[in-house]
N, C-alpha and C positions, 0 to 999 in steps of 0.2 A: 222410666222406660215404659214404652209402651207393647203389649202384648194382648192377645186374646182376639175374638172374633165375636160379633154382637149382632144381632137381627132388628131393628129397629123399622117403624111407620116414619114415614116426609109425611107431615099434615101441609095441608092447604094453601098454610103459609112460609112453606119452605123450610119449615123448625122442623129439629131432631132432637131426641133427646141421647145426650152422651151417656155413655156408659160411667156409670161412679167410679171405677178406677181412674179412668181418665182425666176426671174433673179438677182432681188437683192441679191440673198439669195445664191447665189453661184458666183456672181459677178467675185472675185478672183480666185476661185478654188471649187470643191466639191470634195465630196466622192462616186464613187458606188460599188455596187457589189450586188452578187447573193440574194436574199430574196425565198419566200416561191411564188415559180413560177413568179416573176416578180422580176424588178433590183429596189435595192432602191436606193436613190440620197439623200446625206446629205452636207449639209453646213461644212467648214471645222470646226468651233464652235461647230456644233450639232454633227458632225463625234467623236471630241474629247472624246465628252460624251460617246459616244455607245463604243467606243473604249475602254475608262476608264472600261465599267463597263462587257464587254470581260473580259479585263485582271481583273478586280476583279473575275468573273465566274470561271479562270484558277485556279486562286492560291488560291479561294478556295476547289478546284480541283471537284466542280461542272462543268465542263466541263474539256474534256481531255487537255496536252499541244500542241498535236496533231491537235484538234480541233479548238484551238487558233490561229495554224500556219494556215490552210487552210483557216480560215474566215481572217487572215489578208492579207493571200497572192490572195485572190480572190478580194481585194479590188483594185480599180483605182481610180486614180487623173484623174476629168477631167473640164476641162476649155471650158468657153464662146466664140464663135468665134465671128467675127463681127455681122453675122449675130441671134446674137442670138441662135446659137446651139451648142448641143453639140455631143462629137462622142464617141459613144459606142462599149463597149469593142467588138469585134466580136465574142471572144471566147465564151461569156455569151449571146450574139444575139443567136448564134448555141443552146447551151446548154437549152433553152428556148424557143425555137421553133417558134421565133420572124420572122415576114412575112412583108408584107406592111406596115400596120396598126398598130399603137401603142396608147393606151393611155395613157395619163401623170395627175396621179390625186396627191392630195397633200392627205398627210395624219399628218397634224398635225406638228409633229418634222421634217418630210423626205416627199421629190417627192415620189410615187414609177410610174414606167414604165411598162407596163404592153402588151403584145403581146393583141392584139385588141380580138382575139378570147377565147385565156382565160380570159380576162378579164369579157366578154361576158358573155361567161360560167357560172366562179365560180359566179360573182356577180349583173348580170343582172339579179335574178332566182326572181321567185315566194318566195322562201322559201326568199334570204337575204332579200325581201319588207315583209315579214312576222317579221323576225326576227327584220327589223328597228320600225317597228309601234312596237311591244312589246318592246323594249328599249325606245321608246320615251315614251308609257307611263309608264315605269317602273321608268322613270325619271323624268316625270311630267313637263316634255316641250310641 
């Protein structure tokens, strides 16, 4: 499971370095690709699943086959270096408007990555600290 929230430098060449809880968790190999303004990162176990349940979206033609292709063809295989990082795609750094700064939080099944300033943005707001106390007691944690 992934959890937590991590501040991390993009060097030069597009490498991060993952946070050590993480690492078990794509040890061998992960999955990314483009998410809803950041990159998500999936174990290749957890990749399987999202992938399964794509292709179940297609055929039952809740999504186009069209649609299928792009989300599979936007994904990459990326591997652990020595140092603990990894190196992302650049064409999805571009596309995402990724600077400096990246945060690396977990959410659960998947990493995702997040350009420091949007992350800022969408989720350092007044309104998500609003939205988290009403889910926490809507939850009764």
């Amino acid at each position: 499971m992934f959890v937590g929230q991590y501040e991390h430098a993009l060097d030069d060449k597009g490498r991060v370095v993952l946070p050590s809880p993480f690492r078990a968790f794509v040890a061998d190999r992960g999955y990314i690709t483009q998410l809803d303004g950041c990159l998500g990162l999936w174990s290749a176990d957890e990749f399987r699943v999202v992938a399964e349940k794509w292709k179940a979206e297609s055929a039952a033609s809740r999504i186009s086959m069209r649609v299928f292709r792009k989300l599979m063809n936007s994904v990459r295989e990326v591997k652990l270096d020595s140092a603990g990082r990894i190196t992302l795609p650049r064409e999805l750094l571009d596309q995402l408007g990724f600077q400096s700064q990246v945060v690396v939080s977990g959410l659960f099944d998947r990493v995702e990555i997040w350009p420091a300033e949007t992350y800022e943005r969408d989720l350092g707001t007044e309104d998500a600290a609003e939205e988290l106390a009403e889910a926490v007691a809507r939850l009764g944690l």
